[in-house]
N, C-alpha and C positions, 0 to 999 in steps of 0.2 A: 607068452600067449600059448594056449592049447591049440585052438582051431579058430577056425572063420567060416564064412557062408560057401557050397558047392561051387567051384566054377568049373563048367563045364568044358571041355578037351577040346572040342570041334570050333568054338564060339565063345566071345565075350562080348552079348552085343544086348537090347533090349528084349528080345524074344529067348534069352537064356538065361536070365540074371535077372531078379527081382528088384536089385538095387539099384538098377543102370542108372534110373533118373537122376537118385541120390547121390550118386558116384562115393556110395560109402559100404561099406560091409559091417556084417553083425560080428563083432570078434566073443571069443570066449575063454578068457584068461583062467589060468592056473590057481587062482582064487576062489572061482567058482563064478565070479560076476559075470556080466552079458554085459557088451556097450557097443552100440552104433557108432562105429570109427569110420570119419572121413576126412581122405588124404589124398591129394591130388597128384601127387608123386605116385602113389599105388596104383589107384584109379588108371592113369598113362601107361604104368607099367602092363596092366591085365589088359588094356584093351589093343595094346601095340605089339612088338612079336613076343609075346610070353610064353614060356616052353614048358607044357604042364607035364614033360617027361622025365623034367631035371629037380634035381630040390636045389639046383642055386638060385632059380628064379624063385621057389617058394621060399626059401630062406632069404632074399633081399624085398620081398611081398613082406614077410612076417614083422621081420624089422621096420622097416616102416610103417607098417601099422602099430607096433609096441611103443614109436617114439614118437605117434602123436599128439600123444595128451602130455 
C-alpha cells in the first residue's frame, strides 16, 4: 500500500474522519488502484490509543489494511 485517507493527530472520531460511519478508509496501492478497505481490526486500532507520532502504529494500520482483501 502507498497511502490511505488523513487521520488527523488530535482526534479519530466522526467530526474528523469522513469514513467514521463506514469504519473503512480509501487505501491507495502501489498499483495505482483506489479501493475502500474495511477492517475492523484497523478501524479499533485508530480509534483506541493510536500514536500518530510513531510509524509502528502506522506500520501495524498498514498491514492490516493490505491483508484484507
Amino acid at each position: 500500500m502507498f497511502a490511505l485517507d488523513y487521520i488527523n493527530g488530535s482526534a479519530f472520531d466522526p467530526n474528523t474522519f469522513a469514513h467514521y460511519p463506514a469504519q473503512g478508509f480509501n487505501c491507495v496501492f502501489k498499483d495505482g488502484s483506489v479501493q475502500f478497505v474495511q477492517n475492523k481490526d484497523a478501524f479499533n486500532l485508530v480509534t483506541g490509543p493510536f500514536d500518530t507520532g510513531t510509524m509502528t502504529d502506522y506500520c501495524e494500520l498498514l498491514g492490516m489494511l493490505e491483508n484484507s482483501n
